[in-house]
ZASELO-390188 format. One line per 5 residues: for each residue x, y negated, z of C-alpha. Coordinates in steps of 0.1 Angstrom, whole numbers, plus 5000, padded with zeros to 4 digits. Last residue first. Layout:
ZASELO-390188
X/Y/Z ~ ...;
***
This chain:
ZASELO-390188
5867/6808/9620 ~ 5850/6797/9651 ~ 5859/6762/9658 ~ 5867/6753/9624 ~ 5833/6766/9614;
5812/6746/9638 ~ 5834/6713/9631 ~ 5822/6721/9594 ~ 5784/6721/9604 ~ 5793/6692/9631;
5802/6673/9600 ~ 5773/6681/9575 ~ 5750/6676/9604 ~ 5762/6638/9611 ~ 5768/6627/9571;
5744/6598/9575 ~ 5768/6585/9601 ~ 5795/6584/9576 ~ 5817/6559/9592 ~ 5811/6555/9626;
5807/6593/9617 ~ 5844/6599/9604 ~ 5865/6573/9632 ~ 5897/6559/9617 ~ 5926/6551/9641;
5949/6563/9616 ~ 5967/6594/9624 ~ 5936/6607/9654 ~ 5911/6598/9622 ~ 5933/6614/9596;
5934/6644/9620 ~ 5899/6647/9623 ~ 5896/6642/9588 ~ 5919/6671/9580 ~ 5908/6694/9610;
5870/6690/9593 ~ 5873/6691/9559 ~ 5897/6726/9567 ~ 5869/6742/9585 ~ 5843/6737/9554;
5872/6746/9535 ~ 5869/6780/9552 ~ 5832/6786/9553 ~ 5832/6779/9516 ~ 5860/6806/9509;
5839/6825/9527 ~ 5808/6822/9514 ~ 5820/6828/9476 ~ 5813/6804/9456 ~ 5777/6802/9435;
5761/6768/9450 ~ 5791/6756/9441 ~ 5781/6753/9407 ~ 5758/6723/9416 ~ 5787/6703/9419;
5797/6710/9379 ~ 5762/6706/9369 ~ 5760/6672/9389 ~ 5790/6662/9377 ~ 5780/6668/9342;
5748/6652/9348 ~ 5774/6620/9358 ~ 5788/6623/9325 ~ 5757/6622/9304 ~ 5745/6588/9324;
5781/6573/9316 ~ 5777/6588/9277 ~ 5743/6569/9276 ~ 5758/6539/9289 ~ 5742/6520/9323;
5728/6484/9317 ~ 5744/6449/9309 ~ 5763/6454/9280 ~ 5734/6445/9258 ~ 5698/6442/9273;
5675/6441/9248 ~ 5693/6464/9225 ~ 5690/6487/9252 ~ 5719/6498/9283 ~ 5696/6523/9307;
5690/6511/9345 ~ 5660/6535/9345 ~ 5685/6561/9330 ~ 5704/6552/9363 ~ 5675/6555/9387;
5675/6593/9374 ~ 5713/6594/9374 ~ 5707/6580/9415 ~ 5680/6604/9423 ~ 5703/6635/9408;
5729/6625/9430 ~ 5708/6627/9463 ~ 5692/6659/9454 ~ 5727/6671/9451 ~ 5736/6657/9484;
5706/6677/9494 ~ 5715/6709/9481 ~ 5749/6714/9503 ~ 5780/6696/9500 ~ 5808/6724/9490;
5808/6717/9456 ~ 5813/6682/9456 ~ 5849/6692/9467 ~ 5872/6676/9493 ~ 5875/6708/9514;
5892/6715/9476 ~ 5923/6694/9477 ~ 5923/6691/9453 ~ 5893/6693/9422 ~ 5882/6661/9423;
5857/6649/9395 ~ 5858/6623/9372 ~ 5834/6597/9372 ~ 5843/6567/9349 ~ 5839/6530/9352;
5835/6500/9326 ~ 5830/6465/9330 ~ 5841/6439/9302 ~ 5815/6452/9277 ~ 5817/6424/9247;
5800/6395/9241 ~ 5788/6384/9271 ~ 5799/6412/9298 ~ 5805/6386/9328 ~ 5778/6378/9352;
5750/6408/9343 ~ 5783/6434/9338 ~ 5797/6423/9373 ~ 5760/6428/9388 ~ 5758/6462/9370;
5795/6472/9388 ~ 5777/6461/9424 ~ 5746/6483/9416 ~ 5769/6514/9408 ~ 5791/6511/9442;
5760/6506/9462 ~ 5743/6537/9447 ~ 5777/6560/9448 ~ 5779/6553/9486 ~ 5768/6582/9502;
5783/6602/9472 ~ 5819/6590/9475 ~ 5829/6612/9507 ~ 5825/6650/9484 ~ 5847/6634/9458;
5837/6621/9424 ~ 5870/6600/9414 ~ 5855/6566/9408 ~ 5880/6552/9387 ~ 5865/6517/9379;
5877/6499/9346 ~ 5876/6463/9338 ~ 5882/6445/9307 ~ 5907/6423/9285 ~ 5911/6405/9255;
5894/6369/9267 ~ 5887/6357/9304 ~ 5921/6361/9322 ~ 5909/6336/9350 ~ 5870/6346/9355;
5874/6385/9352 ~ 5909/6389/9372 ~ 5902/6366/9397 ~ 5862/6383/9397 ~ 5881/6418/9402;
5907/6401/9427 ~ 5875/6392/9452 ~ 5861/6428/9447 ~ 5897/6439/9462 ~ 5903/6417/9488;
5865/6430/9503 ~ 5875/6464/9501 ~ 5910/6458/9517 ~ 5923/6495/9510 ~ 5952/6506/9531;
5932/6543/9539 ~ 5918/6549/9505 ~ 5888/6574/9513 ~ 5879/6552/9547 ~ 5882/6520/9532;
5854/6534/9503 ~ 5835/6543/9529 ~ 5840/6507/9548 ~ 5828/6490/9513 ~ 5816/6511/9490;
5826/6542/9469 ~ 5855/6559/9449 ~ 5874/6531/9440 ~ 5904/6531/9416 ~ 5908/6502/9398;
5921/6507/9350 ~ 5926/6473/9340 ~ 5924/6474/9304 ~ 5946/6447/9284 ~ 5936/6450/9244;
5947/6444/9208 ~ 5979/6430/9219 ~ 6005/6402/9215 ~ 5974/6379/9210 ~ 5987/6351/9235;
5959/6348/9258 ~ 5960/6383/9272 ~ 5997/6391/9278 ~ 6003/6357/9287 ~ 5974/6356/9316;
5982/6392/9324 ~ 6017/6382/9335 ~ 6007/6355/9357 ~ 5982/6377/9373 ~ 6011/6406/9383;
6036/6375/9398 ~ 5999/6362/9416 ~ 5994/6396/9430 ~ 6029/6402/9438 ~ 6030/6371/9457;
5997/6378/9475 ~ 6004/6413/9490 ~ 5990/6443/9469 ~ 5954/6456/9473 ~ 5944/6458/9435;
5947/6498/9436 ~ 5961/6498/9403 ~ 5957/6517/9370 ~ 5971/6492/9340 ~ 5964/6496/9307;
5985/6483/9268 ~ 5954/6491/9241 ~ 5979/6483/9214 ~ 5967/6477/9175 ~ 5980/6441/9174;
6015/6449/9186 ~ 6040/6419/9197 ~ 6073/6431/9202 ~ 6088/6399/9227 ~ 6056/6400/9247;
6054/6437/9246 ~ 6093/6437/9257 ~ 6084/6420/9288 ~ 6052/6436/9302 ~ 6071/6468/9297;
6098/6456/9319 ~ 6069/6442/9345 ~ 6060/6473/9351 ~ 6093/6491/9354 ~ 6098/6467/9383;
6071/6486/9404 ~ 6055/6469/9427 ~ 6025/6467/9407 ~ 6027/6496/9394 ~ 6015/6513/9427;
6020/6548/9427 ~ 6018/6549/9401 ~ 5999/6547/9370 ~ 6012/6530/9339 ~ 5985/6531/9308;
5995/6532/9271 ~ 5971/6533/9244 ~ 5978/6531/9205 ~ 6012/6541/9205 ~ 6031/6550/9179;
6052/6519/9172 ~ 6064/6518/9206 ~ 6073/6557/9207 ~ 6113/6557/9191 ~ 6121/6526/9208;
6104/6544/9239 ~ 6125/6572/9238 ~ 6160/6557/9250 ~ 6134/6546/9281 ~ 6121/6576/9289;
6153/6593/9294 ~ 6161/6574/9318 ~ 6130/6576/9337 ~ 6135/6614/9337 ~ 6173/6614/9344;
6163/6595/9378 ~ 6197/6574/9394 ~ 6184/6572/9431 ~ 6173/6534/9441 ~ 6139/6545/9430;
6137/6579/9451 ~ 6133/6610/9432 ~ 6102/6625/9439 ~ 6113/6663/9458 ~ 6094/6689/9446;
6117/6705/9425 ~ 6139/6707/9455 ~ 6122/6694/9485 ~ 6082/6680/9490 ~ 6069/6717/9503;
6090/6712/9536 ~ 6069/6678/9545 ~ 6038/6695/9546 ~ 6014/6680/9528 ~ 5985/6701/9540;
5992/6730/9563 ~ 5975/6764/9550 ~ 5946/6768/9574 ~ 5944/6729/9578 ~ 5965/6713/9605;
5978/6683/9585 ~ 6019/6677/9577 ~ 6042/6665/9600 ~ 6044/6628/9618 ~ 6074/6612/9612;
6080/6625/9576 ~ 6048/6635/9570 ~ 6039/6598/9570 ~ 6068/6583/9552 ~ 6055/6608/9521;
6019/6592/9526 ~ 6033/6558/9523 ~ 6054/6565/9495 ~ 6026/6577/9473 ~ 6028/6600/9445;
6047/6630/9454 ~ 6038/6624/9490 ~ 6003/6633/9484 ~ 5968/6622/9475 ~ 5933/6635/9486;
5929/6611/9516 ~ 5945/6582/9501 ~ 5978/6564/9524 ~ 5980/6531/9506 ~ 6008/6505/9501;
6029/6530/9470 ~ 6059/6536/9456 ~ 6059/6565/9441 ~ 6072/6552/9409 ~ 6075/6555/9368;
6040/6571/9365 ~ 6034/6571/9327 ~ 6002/6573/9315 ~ 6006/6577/9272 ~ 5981/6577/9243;
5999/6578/9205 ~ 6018/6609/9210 ~ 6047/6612/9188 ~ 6048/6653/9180 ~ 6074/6676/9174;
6062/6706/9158 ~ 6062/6742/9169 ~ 6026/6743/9173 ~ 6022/6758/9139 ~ 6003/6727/9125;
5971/6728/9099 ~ 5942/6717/9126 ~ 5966/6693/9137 ~ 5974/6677/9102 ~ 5937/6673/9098;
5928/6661/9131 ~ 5953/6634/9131 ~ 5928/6599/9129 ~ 5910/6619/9162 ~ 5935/6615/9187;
5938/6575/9186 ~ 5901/6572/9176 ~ 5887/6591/9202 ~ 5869/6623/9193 ~ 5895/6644/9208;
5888/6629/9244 ~ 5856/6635/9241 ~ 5853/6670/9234 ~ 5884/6677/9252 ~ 5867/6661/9284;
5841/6686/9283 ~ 5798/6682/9267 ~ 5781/6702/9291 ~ 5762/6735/9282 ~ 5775/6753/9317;
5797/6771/9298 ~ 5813/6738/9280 ~ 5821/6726/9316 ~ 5836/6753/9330 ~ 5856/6757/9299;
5868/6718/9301 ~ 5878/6728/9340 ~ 5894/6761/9333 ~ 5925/6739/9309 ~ 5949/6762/9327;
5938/6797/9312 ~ 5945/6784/9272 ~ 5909/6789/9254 ~ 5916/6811/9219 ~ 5909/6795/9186;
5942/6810/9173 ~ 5956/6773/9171 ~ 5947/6770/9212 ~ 5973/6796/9219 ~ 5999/6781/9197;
5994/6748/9217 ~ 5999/6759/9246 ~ 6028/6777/9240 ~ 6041/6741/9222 ~ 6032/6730/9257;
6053/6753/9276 ~ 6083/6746/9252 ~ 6079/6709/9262 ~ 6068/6682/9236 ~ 6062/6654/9257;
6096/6646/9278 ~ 6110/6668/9251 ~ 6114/6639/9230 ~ 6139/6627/9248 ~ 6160/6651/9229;
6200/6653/9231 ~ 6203/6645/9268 ~ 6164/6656/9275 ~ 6167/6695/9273 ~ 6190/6696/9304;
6160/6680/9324 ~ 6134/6706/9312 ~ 6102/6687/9320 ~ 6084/6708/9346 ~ 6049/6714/9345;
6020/6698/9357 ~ 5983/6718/9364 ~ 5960/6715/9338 ~ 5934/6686/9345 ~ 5949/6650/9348;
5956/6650/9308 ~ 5982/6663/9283 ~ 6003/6673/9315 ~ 6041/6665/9326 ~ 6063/6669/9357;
6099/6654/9367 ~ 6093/6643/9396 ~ 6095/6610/9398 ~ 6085/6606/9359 ~ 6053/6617/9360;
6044/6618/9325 ~ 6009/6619/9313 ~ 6009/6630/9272 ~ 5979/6625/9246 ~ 5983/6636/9211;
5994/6672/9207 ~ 5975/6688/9239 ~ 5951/6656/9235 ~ 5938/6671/9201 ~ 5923/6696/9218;
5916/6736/9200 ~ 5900/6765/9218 ~ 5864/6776/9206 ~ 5864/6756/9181 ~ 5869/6718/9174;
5849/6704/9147 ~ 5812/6715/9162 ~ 5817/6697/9197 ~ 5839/6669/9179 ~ 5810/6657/9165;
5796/6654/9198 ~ 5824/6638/9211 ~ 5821/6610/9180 ~ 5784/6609/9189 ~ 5788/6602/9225;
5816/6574/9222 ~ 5799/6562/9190 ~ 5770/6551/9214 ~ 5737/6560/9205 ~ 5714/6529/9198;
5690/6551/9175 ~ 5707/6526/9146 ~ 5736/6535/9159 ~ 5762/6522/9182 ~ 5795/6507/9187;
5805/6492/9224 ~ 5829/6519/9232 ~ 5849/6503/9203 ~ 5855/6468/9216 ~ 5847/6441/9195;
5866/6404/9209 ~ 5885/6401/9179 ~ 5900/6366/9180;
***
């Protein structure tokens, strides 16, 4: 069994291939061009929406377009536009957060992304196209369902059932523009309910014959997808299709009731053990420690969760590995420290061979009284202490898989650049999502029984500052 995994790879100066491959991607690309515009696709099937990756805003998936094309669930005419625009070397206006990046001297998602393997083996024919051509991608997140047992601050009735249930009894929150308000979740809006015939999801499926033996990665997201009976469909036909190349992943929020645990777990044991795949990457999102990172995921059994990641670790022990989503919000920094010790200790007891415990730091950008960027210059100080602890904590040739990556260390000065940035918003628009922070989690707190500084009580002044400014604003 081939138990290599490719962010593993290094040189002789013990640089991942990772970092170099994005760095040679830095001088291939241009001003403009990603490979993930023609190569990567995220399909939300409830409501109909689609994006190359989590940072240009969705657009709609023309529905009439789909009965003689499910193709067009990828290649939609806004993203052949898209495309053209990037083929003249220009930079499209929705990918802003890759240009922020790149102007602030940062290596940017497209970068990286476009040096990966599955992206990068068509950057000849890419570099050649028109635009106009329909493309197979070969990396896929597909969210089939908004069902979902959690209630996260920054999400929204189009992707979690729970929230949606909530605005339906209880209204949207009392921010200057309301948040989540039931009224914006109609029409287009609307996610089509599961026992609702959805042309999307349909569609999808007389596709996939056509995609199967294109893909390289392909993630379901939810929602939850683990009580999602699309889940366990794919699960079936890659047992009876096996695919040695496929990197098959999984994001979850590993807080499910017990029988759908063990139905999920059963199902990973076969997947993993009998060599249908290349890979199984279980893709967690948590965003900080213990009660704080409760607090962000309201639903979240911390404590259930880290139990399930050592299941998952000791009893589906070959072809697999770990992922943390630690989406950078202006609540996870308090807690980053714990968070990044406990995901060293997992790498100590179970990366032997191979690197089974990964995470990633992207950063949230909605709702913005969320933002890093509003947290004044100690937080930063605070982040910068823990990237300095984690170069300390670097991975060596002495100690293999067990220490911090260079391109996890890169990322998080990113974040830091990126946070820092807020430093140059206007006042007022600071002032008023310092106001909206604090309606929304006193709000969440009246909703849920939650209490913010029995929470956060190292956050004190930063709370009565934005209490101050919803008071008077």
């Amino acid at each position: 069994m081939n138990t290599s995994n490719k962010g593993d790879e290094v040189s002789a100066d013990f640089k991942s291939k990772f970092l170099s491959s994005a760095e040679d991607m830095q001088s291939r690309l241009g001003q403009g061009l990603c490979l993930a515009k023609w190569k990567q696709v995220s399909l939300h099937l409830t409501t109909g929406l689609n994006n190359s990756c989590y940072h240009p805003p969705l657009h709609p998936i023309p529905a009439e377009l789909l009965t003689t094309d499910p193709g067009v669930l990828h290649n939609t005419p806004h993203k052949k536009q898209q495309r053209k625009i990037m083929l003249r070397h220009e930079r499209p206006d929705e990918c802003g957060y890759c240009w922020a990046m790149e102007d602030n001297g940062k290596l940017s998602d497209r970068h990286y992304r476009s040096g990966e393997p599955w992206a990068a083996k068509d950057f000849d024919s890419i570099v050649n196209a028109t635009g106009d051509e329909d493309v197979l991608p070969s990396y896929v997140e597909v969210n089939f369902n908004s069902a979902c047992n959690l209630l996260c601050s920054y999400c929204s009735p189009q992707f979690s059932s729970s929230w949606m249930q909530e605005v339906e009894s209880q209204g949207g929150y009392p921010t200057s523009t309301i948040h989540n308000d039931p009224s914006h979740f109609s029409g287009r809006n609307r996610p089509i309910p599961n026992r609702e015939h959805n042309p999307y999801v349909e569609a999808f499926w007389r596709w996939w014959p056509t995609l199967y033996p294109e893909l390289q990665h392909f993630r379901m997201t939810g929602g939850e997808p683990m009580l999602d009976k699309n889940t366990y469909r794919v699960f079936d036909y890659v047992l009876a299709n096996p695919k040695p190349d496929l990197h098959l992943n999984v994001t979850s929020n590993f807080s499910v009731d017990e029988k759908s645990w063990q139905r999920y777990k059963g199902y990973l044991k076969q997947l993993c053990q009998e060599g249908v795949l290349e890979h199984f990457m279980q893709y967690i999102s948590l965003d900080s420690w213990g009660a704080q990172a409760e607090y962000i995921r309201h639903g979240l059994d911390f404590d259930l969760l880290w139990d399930r990641v050592n299941q998952f670790l000791s009893e589906v022990p070959s072809r697999n590995s770990i992922t943390f989503i630690v989406t950078m919000n202006n609540l996870s920094v308090t807690g980053l420290e714990n968070l990044f010790a406990g995901i060293l200790g997992l790498r100590q007891t179970y990366s032997q061979t191979y690197q089974r415990i990964w995470f990633d730091t992207p950063v949230l950008r909605k709702p913005e009284w969320q933002s890093l960027q509003l947290l004044p210059e100690s937080y930063v100080d605070r982040l910068e202490k823990l990237w300095a602890w984690m170069i300390r904590q670097a991975e060596t040739e002495h100690n293999r898989f067990r220490g911090f990556k260079d391109y996890e260390i890169s990322r998080l000065d990113r974040d830091i650049a990126w946070m820092r940035n807020g430093q140059k918003l206007d006042p007022d628009y600071v002032r008023k999502n310092k106001a909206d922070f604090f309606r929304f989690f006193s709000e969440h707190d009246r909703r849920r029984g939650t209490d913010f500084l029995t929470t956060f009580p190292e956050m004190k002044t930063w709370w009565r500052e934005c209490e101050y400014h919803a008071k008077n604003s």
